[in-house]
N, C-alpha and C positions, 0 to 999 in steps of 0.2 A: 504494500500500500504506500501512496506517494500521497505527500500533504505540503501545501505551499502555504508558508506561512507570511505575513506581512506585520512587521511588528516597527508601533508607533515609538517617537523618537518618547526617551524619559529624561529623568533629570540627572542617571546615569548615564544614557546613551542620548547623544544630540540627534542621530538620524536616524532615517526610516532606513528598515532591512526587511531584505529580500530573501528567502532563501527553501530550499527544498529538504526535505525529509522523507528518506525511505526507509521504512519499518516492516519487518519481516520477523519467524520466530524467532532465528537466531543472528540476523542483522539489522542492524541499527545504523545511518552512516545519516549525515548532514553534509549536502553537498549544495552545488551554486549559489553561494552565499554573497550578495549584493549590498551596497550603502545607498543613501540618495537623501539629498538633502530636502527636495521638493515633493510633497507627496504624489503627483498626478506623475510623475518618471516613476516612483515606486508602485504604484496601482496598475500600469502600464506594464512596469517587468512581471510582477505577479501574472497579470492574464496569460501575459507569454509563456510564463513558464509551465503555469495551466496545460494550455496547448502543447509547450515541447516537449515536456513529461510525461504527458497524458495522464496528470496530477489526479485522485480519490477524491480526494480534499480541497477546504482552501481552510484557511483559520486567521484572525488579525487578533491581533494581541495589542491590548492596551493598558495603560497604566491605570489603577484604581482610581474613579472619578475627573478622569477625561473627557470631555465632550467630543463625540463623534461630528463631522459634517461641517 
């Protein structure tokens, strides 16, 4: 199973990332792993990756009490 994750910038990390996860019984690996300072470039790689992966998943990660939009 592939899962593309998009995780919003925090007060630890300044930018948005991009990156792919494939989760199997006994493999686990995090691969194509992206920065972006602008979110519409990082919403952008995700879809891509969507597609070049032929990604399960999608999941966005945010900080507790962030506003989305």
């Amino acid at each position: 199973m592939t899962t593309i994750v998009l995780a919003h910038p925090t007060q630890k990390h300044a930018s948005f990332q991009v990156f792919a996860i494939y989760d199997a019984p006994d493999v686990h690996r995090v691969f194509a792993s992206e920065e972006f300072a602008v979110r519409d470039e990082a919403e952008r790689a995700a879809r891509e990756m969507m597609e070049e992966f032929e990604a399960d998943h999608f999941r966005r990660v945010v900080e507790v009490g962030e506003r989305i939009g």
